[in-house]
C-alpha positions in Angstrom: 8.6 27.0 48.8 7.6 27.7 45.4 9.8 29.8 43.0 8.3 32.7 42.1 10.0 35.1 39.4 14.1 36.6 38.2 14.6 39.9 38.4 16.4 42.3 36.0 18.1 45.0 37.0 18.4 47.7 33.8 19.7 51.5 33.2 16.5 51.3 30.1 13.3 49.6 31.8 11.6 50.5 28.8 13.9 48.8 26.0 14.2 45.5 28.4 10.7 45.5 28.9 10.0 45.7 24.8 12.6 43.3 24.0 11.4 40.9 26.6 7.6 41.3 25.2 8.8 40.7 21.4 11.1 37.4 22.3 8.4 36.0 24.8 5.5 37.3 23.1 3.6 38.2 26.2 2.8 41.9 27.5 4.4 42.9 30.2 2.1 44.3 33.4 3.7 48.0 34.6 3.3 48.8 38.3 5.4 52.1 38.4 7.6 53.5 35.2 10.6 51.8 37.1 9.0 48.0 37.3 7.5 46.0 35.4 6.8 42.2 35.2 6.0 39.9 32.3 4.3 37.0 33.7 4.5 33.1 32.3 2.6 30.1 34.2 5.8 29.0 35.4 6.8 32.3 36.9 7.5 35.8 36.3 10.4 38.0 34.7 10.7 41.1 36.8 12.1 44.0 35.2 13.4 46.9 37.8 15.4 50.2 37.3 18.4 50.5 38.7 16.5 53.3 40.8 14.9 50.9 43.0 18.4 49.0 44.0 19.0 51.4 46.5 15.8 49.8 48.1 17.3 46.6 48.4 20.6 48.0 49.8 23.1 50.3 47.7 25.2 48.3 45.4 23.2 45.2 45.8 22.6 44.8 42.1 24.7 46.8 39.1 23.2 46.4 35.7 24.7 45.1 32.3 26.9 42.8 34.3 25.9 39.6 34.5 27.7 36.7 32.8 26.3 33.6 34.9 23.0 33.7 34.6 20.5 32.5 31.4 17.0 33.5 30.9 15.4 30.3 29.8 12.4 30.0 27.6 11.1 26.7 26.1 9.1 27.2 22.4 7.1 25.1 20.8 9.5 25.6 17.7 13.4 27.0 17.8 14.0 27.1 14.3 10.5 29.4 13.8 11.2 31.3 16.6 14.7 31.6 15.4 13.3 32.7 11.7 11.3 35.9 13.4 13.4 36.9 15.4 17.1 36.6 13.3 17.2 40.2 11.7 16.2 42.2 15.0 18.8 40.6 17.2 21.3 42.5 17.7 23.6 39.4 19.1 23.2 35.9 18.0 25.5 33.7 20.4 24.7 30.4 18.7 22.2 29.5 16.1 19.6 26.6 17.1 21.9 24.1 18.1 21.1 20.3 19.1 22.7 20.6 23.0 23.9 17.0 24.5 20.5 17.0 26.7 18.0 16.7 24.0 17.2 20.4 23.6 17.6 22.4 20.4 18.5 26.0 21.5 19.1 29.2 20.4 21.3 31.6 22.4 21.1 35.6 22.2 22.3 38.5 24.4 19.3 41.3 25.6 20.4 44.9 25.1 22.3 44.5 28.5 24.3 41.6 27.4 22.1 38.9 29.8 22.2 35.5 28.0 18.8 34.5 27.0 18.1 30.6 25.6 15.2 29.6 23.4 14.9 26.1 22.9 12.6 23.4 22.3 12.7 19.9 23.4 13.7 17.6 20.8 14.7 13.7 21.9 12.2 11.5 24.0 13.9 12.2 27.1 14.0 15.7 27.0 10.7 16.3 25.8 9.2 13.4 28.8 11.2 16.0 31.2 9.1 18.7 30.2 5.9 17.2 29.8 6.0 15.9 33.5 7.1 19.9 34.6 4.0 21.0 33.0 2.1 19.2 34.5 
């Protein structure tokens, strides 16, 4: 088994699917005006209208909901990252912040609330973990 891609259920494909292009810096691939997926050589962020929920049974996903969940992305630099991005997001959780397990990250809500985490490795361990997922 390989993992593949997360999915995000949204009411606005569109705005998730900008937002998600500006913080990743990738452009996301459309298949219908109610998917689209912005691809990463780790896996894939799948973006879906709550239209298509019915087709994975009614109720099955509701948008703007989630508070268990963080979309992860690992940067070569936080604190850049951080410095583009600071005046267009709308919620900063935490500023880049040195986390107990060696990463500095930097937490933000999407326009739906999801938690999203930038962060770059920063002590020898953490950046040795990553170097060896990579690979």
């Amino acid at each position: 088994m390989n993992f593949a891609s997360i999915r995000i259920i949204t009411g606005d494909v569109g705005r998730l699917v900008a937002f998600y292009e500006r913080v990743s810096g990738q452009a996301a691939k459309w298949s219908t005006p109610d998917f689209a997926e912005v691809a990463f050589a780790s896996g894939t962020l799948a973006i879906g209208s709550t239209r298509t929920v019915g087709l994975f049974g009614a109720g099955s996903a509701e948008a703007g909901v989630n508070r268990s969940v963080i979309v992860e992305f690992i940067v070569d630099d936080v604190d850049a990252r951080y410095a583009e991005l600071s005046e267009w997001l709308e919620e900063v959780v935490t500023p880049p912040t040195t986390m107990p397990w060696g990463n500095r990250a930097l937490l933000f809500r999407d326009p739906d609330g999801n938690l999203v985490n930038v962060f770059t490795p920063v002590t020898e361990e953490a950046v040795a973990k990553f170097v060896a997922v990579s690979r």
